[in-house]
C-alpha positions as CSV (number, residue, x, y, z in Angstrom):
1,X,0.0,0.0,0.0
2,X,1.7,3.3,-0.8
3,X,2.4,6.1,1.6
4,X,-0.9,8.4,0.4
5,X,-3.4,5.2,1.5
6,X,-1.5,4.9,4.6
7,X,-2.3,8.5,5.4
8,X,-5.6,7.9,4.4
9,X,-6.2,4.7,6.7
10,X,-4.5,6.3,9.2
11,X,-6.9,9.5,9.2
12,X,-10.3,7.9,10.8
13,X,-7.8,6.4,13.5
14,X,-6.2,9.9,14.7
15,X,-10.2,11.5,14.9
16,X,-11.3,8.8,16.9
17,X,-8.5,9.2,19.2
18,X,-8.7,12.6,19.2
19,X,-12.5,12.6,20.2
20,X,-12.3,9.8,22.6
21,X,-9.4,12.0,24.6
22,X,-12.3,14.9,24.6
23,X,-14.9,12.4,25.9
24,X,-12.4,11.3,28.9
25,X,-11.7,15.0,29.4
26,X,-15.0,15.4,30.0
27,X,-15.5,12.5,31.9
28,X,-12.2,13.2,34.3
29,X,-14.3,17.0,34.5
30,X,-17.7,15.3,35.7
31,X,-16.1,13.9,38.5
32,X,-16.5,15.2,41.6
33,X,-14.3,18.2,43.0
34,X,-13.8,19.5,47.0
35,X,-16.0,22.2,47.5
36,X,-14.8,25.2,49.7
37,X,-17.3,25.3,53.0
38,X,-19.6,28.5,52.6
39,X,-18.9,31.9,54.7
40,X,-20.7,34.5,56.7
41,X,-18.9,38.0,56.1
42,X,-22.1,39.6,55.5
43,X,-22.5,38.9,59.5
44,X,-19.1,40.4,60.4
45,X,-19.1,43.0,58.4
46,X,-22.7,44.2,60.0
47,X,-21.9,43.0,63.4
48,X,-24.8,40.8,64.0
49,X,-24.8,37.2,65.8
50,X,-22.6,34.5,64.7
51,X,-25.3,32.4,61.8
52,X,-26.1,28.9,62.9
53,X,-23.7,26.6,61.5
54,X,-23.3,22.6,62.3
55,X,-21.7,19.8,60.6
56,X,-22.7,15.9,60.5
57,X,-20.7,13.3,58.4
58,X,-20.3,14.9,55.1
59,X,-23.0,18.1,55.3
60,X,-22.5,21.1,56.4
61,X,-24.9,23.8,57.5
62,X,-23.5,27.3,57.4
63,X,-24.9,31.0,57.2
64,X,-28.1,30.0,58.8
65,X,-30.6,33.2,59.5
66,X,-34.1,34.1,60.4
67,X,-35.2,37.4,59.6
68,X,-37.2,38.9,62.0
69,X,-40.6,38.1,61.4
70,X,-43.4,40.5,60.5
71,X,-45.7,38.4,61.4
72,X,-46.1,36.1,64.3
73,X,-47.4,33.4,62.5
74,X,-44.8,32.6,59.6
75,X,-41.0,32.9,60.0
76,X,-38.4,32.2,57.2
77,X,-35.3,30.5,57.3
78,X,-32.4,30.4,55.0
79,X,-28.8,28.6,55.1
80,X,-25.9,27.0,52.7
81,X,-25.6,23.0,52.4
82,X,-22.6,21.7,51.5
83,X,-21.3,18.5,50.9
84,X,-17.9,16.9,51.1
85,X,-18.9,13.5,50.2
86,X,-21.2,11.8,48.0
87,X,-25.0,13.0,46.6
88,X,-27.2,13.5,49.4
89,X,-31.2,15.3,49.4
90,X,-32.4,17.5,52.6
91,X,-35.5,15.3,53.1
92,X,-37.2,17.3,55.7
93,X,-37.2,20.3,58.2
94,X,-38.2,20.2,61.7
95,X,-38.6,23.3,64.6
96,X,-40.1,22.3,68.5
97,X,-40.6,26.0,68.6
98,X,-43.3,26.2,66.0
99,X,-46.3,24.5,64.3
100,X,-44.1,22.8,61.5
101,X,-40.8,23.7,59.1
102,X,-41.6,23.2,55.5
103,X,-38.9,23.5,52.6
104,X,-41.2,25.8,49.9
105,X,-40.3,27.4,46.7
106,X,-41.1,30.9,45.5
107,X,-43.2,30.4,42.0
108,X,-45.0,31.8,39.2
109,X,-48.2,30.9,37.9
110,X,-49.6,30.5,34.7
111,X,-51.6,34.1,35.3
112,X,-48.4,35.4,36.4
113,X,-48.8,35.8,40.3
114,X,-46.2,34.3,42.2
115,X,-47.2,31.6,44.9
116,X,-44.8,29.3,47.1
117,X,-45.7,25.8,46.9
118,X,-44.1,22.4,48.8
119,X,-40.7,21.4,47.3
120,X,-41.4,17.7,45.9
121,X,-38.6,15.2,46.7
122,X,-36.4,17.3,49.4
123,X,-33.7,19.2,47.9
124,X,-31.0,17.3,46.0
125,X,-27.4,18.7,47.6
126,X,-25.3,17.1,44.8
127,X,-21.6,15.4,45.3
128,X,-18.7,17.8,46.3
129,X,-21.3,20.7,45.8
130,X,-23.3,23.1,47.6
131,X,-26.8,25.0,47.5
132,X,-27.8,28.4,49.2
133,X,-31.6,29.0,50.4
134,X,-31.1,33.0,49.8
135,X,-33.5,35.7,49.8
136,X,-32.8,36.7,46.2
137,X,-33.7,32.7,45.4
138,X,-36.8,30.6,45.2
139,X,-35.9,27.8,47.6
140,X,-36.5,28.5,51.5
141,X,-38.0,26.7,54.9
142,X,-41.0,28.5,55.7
143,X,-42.0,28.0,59.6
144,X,-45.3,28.3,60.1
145,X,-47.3,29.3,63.5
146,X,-44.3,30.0,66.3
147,X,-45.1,29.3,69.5
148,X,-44.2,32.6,70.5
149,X,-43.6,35.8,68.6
150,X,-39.6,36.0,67.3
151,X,-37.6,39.0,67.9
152,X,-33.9,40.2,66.7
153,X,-31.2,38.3,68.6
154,X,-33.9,35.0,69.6
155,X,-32.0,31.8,68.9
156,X,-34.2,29.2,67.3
157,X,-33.5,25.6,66.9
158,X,-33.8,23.7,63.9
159,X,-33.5,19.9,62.8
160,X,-32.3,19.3,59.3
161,X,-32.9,15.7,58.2
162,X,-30.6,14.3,55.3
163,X,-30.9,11.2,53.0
164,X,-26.9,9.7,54.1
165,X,-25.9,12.5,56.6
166,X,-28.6,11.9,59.1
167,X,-29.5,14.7,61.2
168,X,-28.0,18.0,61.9
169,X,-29.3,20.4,64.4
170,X,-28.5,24.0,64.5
171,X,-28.8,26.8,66.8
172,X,-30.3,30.0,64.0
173,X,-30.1,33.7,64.9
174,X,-33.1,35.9,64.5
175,X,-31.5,39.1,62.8
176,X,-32.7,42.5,62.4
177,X,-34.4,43.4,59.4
178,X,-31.8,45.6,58.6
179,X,-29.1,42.6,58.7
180,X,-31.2,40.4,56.8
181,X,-31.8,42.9,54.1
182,X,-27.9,43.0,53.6
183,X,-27.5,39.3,53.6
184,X,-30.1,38.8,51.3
185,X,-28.8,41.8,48.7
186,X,-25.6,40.1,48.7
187,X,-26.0,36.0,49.3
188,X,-22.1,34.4,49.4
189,X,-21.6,32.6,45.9
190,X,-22.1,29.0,46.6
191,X,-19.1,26.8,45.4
192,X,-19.0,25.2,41.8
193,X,-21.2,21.9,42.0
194,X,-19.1,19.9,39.2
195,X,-15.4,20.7,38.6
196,X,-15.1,22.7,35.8
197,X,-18.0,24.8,36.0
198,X,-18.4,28.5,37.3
199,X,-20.2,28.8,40.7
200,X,-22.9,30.7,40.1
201,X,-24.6,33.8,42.3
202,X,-26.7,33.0,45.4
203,X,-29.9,33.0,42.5
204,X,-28.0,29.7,41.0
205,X,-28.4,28.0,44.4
206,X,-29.8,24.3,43.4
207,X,-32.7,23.1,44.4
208,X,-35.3,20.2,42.7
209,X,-38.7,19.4,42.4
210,X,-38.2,15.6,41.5
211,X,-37.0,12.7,43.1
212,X,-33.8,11.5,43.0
213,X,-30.3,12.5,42.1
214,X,-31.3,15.4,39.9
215,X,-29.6,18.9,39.4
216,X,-32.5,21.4,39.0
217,X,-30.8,25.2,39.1
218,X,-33.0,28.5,40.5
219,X,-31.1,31.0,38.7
220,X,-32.6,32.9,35.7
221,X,-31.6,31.3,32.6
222,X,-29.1,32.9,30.2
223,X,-26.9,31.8,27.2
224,X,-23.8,31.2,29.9
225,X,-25.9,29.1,32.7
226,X,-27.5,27.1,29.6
227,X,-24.0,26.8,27.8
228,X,-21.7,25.7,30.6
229,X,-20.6,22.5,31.4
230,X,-22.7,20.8,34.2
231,X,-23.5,17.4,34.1
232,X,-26.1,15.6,36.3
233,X,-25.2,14.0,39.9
234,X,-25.6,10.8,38.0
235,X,-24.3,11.5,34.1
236,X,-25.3,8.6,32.8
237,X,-25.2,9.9,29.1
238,X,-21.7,11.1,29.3
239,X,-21.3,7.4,30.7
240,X,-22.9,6.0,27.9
241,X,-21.2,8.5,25.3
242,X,-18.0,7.3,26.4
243,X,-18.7,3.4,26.2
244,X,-20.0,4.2,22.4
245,X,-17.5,6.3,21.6
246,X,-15.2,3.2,22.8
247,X,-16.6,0.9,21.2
248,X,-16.5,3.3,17.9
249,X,-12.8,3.5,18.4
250,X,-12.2,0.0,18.6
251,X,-13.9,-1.0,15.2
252,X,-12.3,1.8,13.8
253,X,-9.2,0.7,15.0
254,X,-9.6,-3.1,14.5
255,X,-10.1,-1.9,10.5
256,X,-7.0,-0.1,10.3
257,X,-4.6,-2.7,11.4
258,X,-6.3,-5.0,9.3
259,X,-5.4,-2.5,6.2
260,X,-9.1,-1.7,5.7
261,X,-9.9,2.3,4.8
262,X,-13.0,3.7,7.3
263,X,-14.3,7.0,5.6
264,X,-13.5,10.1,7.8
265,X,-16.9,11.5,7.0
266,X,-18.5,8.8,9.0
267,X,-16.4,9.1,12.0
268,X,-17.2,12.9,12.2
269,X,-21.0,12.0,12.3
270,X,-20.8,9.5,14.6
271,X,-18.7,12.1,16.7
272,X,-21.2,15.2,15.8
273,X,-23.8,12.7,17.1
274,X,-22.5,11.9,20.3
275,X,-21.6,15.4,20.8
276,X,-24.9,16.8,20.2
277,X,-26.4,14.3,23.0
278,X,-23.6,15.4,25.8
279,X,-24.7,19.2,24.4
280,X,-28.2,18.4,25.8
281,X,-27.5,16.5,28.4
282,X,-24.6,17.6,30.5
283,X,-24.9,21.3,30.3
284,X,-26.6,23.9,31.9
285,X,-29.7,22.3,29.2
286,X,-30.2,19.2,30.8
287,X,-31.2,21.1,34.3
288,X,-33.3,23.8,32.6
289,X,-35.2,21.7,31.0
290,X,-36.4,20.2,33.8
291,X,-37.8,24.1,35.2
292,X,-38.9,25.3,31.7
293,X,-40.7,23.6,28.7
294,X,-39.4,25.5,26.3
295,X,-35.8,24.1,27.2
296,X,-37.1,20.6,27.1
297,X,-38.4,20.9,23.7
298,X,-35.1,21.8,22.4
299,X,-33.3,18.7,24.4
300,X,-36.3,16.4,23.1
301,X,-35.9,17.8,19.4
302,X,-32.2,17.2,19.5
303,X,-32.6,13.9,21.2
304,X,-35.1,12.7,18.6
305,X,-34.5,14.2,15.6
306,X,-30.7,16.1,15.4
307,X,-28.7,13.3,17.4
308,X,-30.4,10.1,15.6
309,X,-29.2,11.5,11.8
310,X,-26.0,12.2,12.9
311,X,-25.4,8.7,14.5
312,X,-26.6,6.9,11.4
313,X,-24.5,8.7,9.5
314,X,-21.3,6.9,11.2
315,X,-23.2,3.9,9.8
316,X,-22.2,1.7,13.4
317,X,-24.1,-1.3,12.5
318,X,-21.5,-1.7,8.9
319,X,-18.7,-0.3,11.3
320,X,-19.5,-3.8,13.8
321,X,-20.0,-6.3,11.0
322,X,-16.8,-5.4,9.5
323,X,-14.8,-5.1,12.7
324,X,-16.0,-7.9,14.7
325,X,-14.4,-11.1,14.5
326,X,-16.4,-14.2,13.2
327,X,-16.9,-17.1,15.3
328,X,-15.2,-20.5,14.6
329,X,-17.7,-23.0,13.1
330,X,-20.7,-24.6,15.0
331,X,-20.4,-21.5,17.0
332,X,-21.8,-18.2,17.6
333,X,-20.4,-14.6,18.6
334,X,-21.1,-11.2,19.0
335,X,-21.1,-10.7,15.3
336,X,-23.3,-13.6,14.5
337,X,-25.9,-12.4,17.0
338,X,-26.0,-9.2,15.5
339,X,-26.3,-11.0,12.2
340,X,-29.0,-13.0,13.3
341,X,-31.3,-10.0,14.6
342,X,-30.8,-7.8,11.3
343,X,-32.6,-10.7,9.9
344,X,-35.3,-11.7,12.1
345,X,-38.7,-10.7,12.0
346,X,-38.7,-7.8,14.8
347,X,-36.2,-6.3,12.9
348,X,-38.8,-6.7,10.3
349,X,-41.3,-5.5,12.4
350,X,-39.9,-2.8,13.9
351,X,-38.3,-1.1,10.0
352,X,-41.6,-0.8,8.7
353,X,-43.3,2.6,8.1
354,X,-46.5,0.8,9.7
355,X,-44.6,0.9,12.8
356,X,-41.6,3.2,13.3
357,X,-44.0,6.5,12.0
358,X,-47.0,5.8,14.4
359,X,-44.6,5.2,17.1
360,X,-42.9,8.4,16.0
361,X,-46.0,10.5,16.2
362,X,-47.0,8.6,19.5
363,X,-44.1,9.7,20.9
364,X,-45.0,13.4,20.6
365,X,-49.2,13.0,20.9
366,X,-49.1,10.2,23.3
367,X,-46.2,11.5,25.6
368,X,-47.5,15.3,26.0
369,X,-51.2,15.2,25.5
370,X,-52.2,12.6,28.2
371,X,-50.5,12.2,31.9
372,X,-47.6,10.1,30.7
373,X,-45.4,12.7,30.3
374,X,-45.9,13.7,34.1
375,X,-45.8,10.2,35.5
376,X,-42.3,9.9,33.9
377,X,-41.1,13.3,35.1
378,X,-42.2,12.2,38.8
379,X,-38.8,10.9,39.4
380,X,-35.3,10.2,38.2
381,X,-35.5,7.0,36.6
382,X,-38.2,8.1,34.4
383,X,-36.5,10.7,33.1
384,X,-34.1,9.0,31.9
385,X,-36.1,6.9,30.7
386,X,-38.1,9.1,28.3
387,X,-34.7,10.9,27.6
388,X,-33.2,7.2,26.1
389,X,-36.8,6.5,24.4
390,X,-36.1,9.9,22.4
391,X,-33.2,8.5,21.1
392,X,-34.4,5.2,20.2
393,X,-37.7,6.4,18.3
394,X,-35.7,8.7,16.2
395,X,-32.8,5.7,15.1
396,X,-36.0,3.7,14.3
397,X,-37.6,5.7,12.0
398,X,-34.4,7.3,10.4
399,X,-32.5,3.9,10.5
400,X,-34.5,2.5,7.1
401,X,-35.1,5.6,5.6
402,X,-31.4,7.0,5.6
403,X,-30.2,3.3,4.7
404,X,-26.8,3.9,5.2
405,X,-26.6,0.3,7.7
406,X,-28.1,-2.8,6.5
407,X,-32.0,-3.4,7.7
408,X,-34.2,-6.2,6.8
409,X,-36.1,-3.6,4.8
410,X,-35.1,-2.3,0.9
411,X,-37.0,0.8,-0.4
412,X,-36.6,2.5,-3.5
413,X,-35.3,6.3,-2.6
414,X,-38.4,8.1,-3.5
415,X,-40.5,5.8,-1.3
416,X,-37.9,6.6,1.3
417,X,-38.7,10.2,0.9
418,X,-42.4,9.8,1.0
419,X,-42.0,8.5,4.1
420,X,-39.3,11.3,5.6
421,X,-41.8,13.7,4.5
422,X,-45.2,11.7,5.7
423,X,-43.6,11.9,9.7
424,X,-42.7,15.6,9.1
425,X,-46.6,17.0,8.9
426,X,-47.7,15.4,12.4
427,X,-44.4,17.0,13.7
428,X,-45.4,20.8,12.1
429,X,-49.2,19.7,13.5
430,X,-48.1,19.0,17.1
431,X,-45.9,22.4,17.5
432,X,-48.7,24.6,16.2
433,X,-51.1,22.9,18.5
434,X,-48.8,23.5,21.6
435,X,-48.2,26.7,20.3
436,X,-52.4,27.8,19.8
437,X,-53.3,25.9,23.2
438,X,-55.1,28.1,25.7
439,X,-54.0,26.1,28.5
440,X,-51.5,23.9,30.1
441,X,-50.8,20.6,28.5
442,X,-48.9,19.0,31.2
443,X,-48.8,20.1,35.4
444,X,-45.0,19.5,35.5
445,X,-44.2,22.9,34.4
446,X,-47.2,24.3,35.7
447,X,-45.0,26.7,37.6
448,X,-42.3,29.1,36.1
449,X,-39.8,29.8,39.1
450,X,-40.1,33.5,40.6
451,X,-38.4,36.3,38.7
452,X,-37.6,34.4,35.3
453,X,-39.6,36.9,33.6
454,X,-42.0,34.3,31.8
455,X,-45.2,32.1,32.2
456,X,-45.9,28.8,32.4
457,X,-48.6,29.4,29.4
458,X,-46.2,31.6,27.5
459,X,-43.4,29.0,28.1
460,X,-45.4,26.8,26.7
461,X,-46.0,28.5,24.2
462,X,-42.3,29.1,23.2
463,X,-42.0,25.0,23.4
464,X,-44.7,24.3,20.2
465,X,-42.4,27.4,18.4
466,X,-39.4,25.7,18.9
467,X,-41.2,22.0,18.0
468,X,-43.0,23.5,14.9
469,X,-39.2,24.9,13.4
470,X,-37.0,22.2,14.7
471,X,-38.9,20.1,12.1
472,X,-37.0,21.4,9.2
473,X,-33.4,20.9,10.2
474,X,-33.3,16.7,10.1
475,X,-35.5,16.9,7.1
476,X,-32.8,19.0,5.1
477,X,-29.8,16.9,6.7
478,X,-31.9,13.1,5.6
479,X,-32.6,14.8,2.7
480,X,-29.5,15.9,1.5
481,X,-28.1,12.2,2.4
482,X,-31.1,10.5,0.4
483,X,-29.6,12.6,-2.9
484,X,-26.3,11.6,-1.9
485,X,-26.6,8.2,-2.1
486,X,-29.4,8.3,-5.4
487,X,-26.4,10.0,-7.3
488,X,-23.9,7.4,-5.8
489,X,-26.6,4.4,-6.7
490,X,-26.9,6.2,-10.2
491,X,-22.8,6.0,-10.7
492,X,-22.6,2.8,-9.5
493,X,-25.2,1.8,-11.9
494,X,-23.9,3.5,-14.8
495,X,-20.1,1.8,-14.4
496,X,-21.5,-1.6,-13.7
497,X,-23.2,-1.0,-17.3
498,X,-20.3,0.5,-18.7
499,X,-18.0,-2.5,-17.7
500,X,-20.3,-5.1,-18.9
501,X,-20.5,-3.6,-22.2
502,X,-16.7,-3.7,-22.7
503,X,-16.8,-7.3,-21.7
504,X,-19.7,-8.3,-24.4
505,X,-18.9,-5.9,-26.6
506,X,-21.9,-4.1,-26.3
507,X,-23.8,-7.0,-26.9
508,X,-27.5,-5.6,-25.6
509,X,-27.1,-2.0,-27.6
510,X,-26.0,-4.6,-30.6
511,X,-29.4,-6.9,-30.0
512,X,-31.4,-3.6,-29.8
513,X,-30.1,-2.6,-33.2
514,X,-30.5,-5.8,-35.0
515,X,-34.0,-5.3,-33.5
516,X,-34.7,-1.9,-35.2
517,X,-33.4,-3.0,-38.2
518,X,-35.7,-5.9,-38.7
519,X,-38.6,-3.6,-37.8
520,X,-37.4,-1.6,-40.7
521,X,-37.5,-4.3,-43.1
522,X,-41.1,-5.5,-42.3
523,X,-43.3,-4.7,-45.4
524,X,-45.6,-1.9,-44.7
């Protein structure tokens, strides 16, 4: 082989390697970081109390306050949780000098008027992070009916209950309204809660309204907090990403050394795809769009309709049946398996239009427009399950049409198009609906934190916008690969005719001639 082909083989090798050292980077980044324990200068600087601070195992409560209340029936209390150790939640609050402690959130309704309402699930304190209950944020304990009316410099006790930690009790300061004021106009910056990220202002303090290991932020969105690198407690996308991108690397590899050429172009989509699922995933994104529906529609679109194309265009399933080794004789291996289910009759099943486009549009109808969607967002494991179903409804019904793997089904390319653009309309259909609705589709996002400047109804809203659009970019991308491979089928085509002229001498145009010229003879 000469030194140009080497290059060539060569080149799929070097991008693989250089995007499975970016995956690790960003793997070594998710891990979990020391977090610097929280101050109280805002309390030295004004010459107040001490705050109430405590520690038990890995938790630790600092810059506990209680403003003075107004009121003698409802107090307030706010603190910083961090933790040295592993993920732990704040499951409940407790005070034996009032009527009950209750962790609330500050939110707005769909008419706009803000309400507080119970935080579901305690409050997630991720690994190695922290998370501030300010005044400027939306998480807080309210304590409701003290026993006795609360005045500046009172001590009141509290009992914080945590998942792995246990129980810490503090001693909290009742503070002047005057010293409250200036610790709630300038809450301490909570440290970063993954490496690698910025810690963001007392607003960004995490808190979560669904159970499990989830990172839900309270700080107002922008292009930064959405942008920036934060994956979940658990990431198990970047997890996944990394096996595939692995496994990718392997076959790529495996090729290589057996002198076999991999076409670059299909390692950068397989990367692109990969990429766009971390993009969605383990950034600022994937907690957003758990507060705001307008952010989950993007993450769903990419998911279902972005990430899918660009996957199938690294063509994975060729990439394992070249790569993997065959089995000896009478027995059966990885690449046999695989064999076996391309030709079995779910694969059948599940490649034809009849069912990969009415699962398609279930997944959009079905998921949003009955209580589905809000049973699955309940809790952790349901959210990553519907996240992973996105995924696999969109390789189902772009796996036959795009054809660039094997499947048990053949289609001409214009039928293959008639059915790219049969899903397309439902798609268009559904955003317009969710965009012309009058009320909320789902209660999960029935409440817009406070001071986000939007809705629910007009975030909503916002989410059919983004859905009707988002329609249009994987139809242009399957599109354009559709016309890519007719013109290649075409050439193909054209040489194979070419070369079997040259062996027969052109024997069919000669039979075709020999057949007009007998027509031309006929009398008459």
């Amino acid at each position: 082989m000469g030194q140009a082909d080497t290059r060539l083989t060569r080149r799929p090798t070097l991008l693989t390697a250089g995007l499975l050292a970016v995956l690790v980077a960003l793997l070594i980044c998710s891990s979990p970081s020391s977090a610097v324990a929280a101050t109280s200068s805002a309390a030295a600087t004004t010459g107040t109390p001490a705050l109430g601070r405590a520690t038990a195992g890995d938790i630790t409560v600092s810059g506990a306050f209680v403003p003075a209340p107004a009121s003698p029936d409802v107090a307030v209390a706010y603190f910083t949780v961090a933790d040295s150790g592993a993920a732990d939640t704040l499951t409940t609050v407790s005070c034996t000098q009032a009527g009950s402690a209750i962790l609330h959130r500050t939110v707005t309704t769909g008419a706009g008027a803000q309400e507080m309402v119970p935080l579901k699930g305690g409050l997630a304190i991720p690994a190695h992070g922290s998370v501030t209950l300010a005044p400027a944020g939306g998480v807080h304990v309210m304590i409701d009916q003290p026993r006795t009316q609360w005045h500046a410099g009172d001590q009141v006790a509290l009992q914080l209950t945590f998942a792995r930690a246990g129980t810490v009790r503090l001693k909290v300061p009742v503070l002047p309204a005057t010293a409250a004021a200036a610790l709630g106009a300038t809450p301490s910056s909570p440290p970063s809660a993954m490496a690698g990220m910025p810690a963001m202002d007392g607003n960004g303090s995490m808190s979560g309204t669904m159970s499990g290991p989830m990172w839900m932020p309270s700080a107002r969105p922008t292009a930064a907090r959405l942008l920036a690198w934060h994956p979940q407690p658990v990431p198990v996308e970047l997890y996944v990403c990394v096996l595939l991108a692995l496994g990718y690397g392997w076959g790529v590899a495996r090729l290589r050394r057996r002198g076999d050429r991999w076409p670059i172009g299909r390692t950068l989509g397989f990367a692109a795809g990969l990429l766009s699922v971390l993009a969605v995933t383990c950034t600022g994104i994937g907690g957003y769009a758990m507060e705001l529906f307008s952010v989950h529609m993007v993450q769903h679109m990419v998911l279902a309709m972005v990430s899918p194309v660009l996957l199938l265009l690294g063509a994975p399933v060729t990439l394992a049946l070249r790569a993997l080794p065959v089995a000896r004789r009478g027995r059966t291996g990885p690449r046999e398996l695989l064999v076996r289910l391309l030709h079995s009759r779910l694969a059948k099943v599940v490649c034809s239009p009849l069912f990969t486009l009415p699962v398609f549009i279930a997944s959009l109808y079905g998921l949003y427009f009955t209580g589905i969607f809000d049973w699955l967002m309940d809790g952790w494991w349901g959210h990553e399950f519907m996240l992973a179903h996105f995924v696999a409804v969109g390789l189902l019904f772009f796996w036959p049409i795009m054809g660039v793997d094997p499947s048990p089904r053949r289609s001409s390319h214009v039928l293959k198009m008639l059915e790219l653009f049969m899903g397309m309309p439902f798609h268009a259909f559904f955003g317009i609906a969710v965009m012309m609705s009058s009320g909320l589709i789902t209660t999960y996002y029935a409440h817009v934190p406070a001071g986000w400047g939007s809705t629910a109804l007009a975030d909503q809203h916002a989410g059919g916008a983004i859905a009707w659009g988002f329609s249009e970019i994987p139809t242009v991308i399957v599109l354009l690969a559709l016309l890519a491979q007719w013109r290649a089928f075409e050439q193909r085509a054209a040489r194979r005719s070419d070369r079997r002229a040259e062996r027969d001498q052109d024997a069919e145009l000669t039979a075709y001639n020999a057949h007009l010229a007998a027509l031309a003879r006929r009398p008459g």
